[in-house]
N, C-alpha and C positions, 0 to 999 in steps of 0.2 A: 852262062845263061842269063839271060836280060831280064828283070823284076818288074814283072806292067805295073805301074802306078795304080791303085784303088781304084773305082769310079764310083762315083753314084754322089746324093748332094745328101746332107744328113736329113733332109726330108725323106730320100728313097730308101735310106739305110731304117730308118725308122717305121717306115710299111712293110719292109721286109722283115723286119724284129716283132713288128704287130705292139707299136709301145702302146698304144692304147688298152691291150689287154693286158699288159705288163702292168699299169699304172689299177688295173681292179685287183688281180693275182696278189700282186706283193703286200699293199697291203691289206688284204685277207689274209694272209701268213702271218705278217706282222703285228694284225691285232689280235688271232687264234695267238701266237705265240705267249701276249700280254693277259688273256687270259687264261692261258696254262699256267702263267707263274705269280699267278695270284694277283695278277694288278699290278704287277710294275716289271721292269724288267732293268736287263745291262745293256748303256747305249752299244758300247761295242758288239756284244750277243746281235743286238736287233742289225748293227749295220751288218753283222756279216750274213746273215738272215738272208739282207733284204738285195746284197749284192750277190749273193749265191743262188738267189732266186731268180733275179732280174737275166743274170747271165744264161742259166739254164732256162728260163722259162723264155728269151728272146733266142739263143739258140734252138729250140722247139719249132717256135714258127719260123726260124730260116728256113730250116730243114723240111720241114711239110710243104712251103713254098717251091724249095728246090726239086722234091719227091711230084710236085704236081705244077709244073713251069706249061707240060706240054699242055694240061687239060685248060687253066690259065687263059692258053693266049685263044681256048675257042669262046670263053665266056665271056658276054660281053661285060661282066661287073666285073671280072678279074685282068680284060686282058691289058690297060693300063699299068698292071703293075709292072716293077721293075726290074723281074728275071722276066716276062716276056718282053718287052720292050727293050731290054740289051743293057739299062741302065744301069744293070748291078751285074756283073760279070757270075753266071755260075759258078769258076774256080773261087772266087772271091766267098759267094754265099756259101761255098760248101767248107772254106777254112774256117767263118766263122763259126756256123753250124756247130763244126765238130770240134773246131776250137772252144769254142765259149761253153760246149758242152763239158767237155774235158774240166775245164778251171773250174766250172761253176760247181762240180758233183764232188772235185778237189775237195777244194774248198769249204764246202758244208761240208765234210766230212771230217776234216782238221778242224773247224770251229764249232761245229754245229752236229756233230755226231754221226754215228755209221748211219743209224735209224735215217734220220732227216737227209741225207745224199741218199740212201738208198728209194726213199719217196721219191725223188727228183729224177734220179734216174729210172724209177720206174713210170713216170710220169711222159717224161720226153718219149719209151721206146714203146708203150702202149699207146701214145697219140700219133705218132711218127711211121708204126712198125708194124702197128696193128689195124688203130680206127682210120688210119690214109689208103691203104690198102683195100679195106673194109668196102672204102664209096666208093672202088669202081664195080662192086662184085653184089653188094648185097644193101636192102635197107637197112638191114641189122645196125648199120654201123654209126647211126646214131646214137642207139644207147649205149654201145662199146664207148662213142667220144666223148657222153656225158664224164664218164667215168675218171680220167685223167684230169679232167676241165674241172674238177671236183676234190682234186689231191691239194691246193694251195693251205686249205685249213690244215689238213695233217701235216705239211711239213713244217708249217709254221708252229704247230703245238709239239710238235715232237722235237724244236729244236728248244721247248724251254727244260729237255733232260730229265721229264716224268711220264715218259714213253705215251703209249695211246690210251686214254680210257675212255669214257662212257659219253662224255663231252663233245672229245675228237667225232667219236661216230656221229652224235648226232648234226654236229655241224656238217661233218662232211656228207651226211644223209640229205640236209637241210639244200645244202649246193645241189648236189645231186639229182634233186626234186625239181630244183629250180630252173636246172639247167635244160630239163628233157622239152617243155613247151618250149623255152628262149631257140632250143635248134629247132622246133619241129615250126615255128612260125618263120623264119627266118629259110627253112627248107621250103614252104610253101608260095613265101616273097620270091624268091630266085628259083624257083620249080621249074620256070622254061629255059634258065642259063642252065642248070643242071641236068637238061636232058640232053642239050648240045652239048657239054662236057663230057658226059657220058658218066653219069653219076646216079649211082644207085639209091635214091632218098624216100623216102617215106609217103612223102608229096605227089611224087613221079610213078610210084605204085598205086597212088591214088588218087584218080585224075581228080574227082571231087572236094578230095579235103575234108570228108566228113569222118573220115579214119582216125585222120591224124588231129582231128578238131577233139573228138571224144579222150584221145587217148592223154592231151593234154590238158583237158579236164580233169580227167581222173587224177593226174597227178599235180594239179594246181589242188585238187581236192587234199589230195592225200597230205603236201606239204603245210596245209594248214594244223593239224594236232602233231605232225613233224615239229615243224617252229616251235609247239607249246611245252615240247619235253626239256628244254633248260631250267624251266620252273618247275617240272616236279622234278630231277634230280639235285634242287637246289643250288644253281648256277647260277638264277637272278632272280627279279624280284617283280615286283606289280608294275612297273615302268613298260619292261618286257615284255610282258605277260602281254598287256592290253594291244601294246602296239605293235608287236610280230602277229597277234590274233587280228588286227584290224589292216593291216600290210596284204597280210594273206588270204583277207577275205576280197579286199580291192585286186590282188592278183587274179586271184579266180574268178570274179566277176569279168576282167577283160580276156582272160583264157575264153570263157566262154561267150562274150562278144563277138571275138573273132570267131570262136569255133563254129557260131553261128551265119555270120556274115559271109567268111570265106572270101573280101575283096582286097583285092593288094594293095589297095591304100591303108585297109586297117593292118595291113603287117605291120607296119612303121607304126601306128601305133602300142601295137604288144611289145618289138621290139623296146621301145622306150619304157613301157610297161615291163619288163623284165628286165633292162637296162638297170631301174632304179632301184628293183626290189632291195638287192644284196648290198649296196651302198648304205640304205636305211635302215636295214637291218643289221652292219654292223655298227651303225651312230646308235645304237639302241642297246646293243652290248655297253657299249663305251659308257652312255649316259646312262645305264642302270650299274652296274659293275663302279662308277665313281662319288654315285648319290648314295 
């Protein structure tokens, strides 16, 4: 039997991996796991962390890639990519897939515990298995994908070995919160590729966008005293306090910009607008947690 060569350039190999959501995920894990263990942690612990994440969480998006090739090549923001374009061979994306899923769930489970691979693997088969299925059937499936898109803090706190408490939840709450506008403006940006797709979104049940404006209000609303619960269960301090309340109020002020304007140019806006929330908000963990 003849072994085809690879193809693809490690530009193609890395849109298909989605490294750029890879480069937010890990480390969110990685610094959830630094504040599980009090502020410091073991290099080794973190590297194996961060490659048992990286594997599983770019396994993740091979496989949704591969799971959605055909709807892909009808949209026009999807159809350059490189399983509709031939550049990366389906057999190709479906070894690593399931390859990289395989090592990567290994692997945390030998370094990093049953808890912490069982998060990962329940992460990959409820984005994969469930919220990909989801978009061709129902809008539901929004809030089902917030949901995995929201496990990175748990695995990462559950790999410093004092299982999940009150912390855990609330950061993974905190994602959670965060994540519901970031898809719901990003569904209304691409609303006309998603009908050509044939994709079931929230936007596309709602020609106007006033549905889906309100609802991401509510919950740009709600993550504000969300964010403030690490200070009353005593997990940081006034650095926190001030500047997760002042983050989340600039969030919800452009939640409800859009919500209000509803034009595709301010999608890009909110996008970047929720792009930076989670970034700044965990430099804000770091620089209260080290002051």
């Amino acid at each position: 039997m003849r072994i085809l060569p690879v193809k693809g350039t490690p530009r193609d190999w890395a849109e298909l991996t989605n490294n750029r959501l890879q480069l937010l995920a890990t480390p969110s894990a990685l610094i959830c796991y630094w504040i599980a263990d009090g502020g410091s942690w073991s290099w080794w612990q973190a590297f194996a962390l961060a490659l048992g994440m990286m594997a599983v969480g770019s396994s993740t998006a091979a496989l949704n890639q591969l799971l959605e090739v055909d709807i892909d090549k009808r949209m026009p923001h999807t159809c350059n990519r490189p399983l509709p374009t031939g550049r990366i061979r389906k057999r190709d994306a479906f070894v690593w897939g399931v390859g990289g899923a395989v090592f990567g769930i290994l692997w945390l489970l030998l370094f990093c515990g049953p808890l912490t691979a069982w998060l990962a693997a329940a992460m990959l088969v409820i984005y994969d298995y469930i919220y990909t299925p989801l978009k061709r059937i129902t809008p539901v499936n929004v809030f089902v994908g917030a949901v995995p898109a929201a496990f990175p803090p748990l695995i990462g706190y559950s790999a410093a070995g004092v299982g999940l408490d009150a912390m855990a939840g609330v950061l993974f709450l905190i994602l959670l919160l965060w994540q519901l506008p970031h898809f719901l403006s990003r569904a209304w940006y691409h609303r006309l590729d998603y009908q050509i797709g044939g994709l079931h979104w929230l936007p596309g049940a709602d020609p106007t966008g006033r549905n889906a404006g309100k609802r991401s209000v509510h919950y740009a609303l709600t993550l504000i005293p969300a964010s403030q619960i690490p200070m009353l269960i005593d997990h940081v301090g006034l650095i926190y306090l001030f500047g997760a309340c002042t983050m989340s109020l600039a969030f919800m002020v452009a939640v409800i910009f859009i919500g209000m304007y509803r034009k595709d140019t301010k999608g890009v806006v909110m996008a970047w607008a929720s792009t930076i929330y989670v970034p700044l908000l965990i430099a804000l963990l770091i620089v209260d947690l080290l002051i």
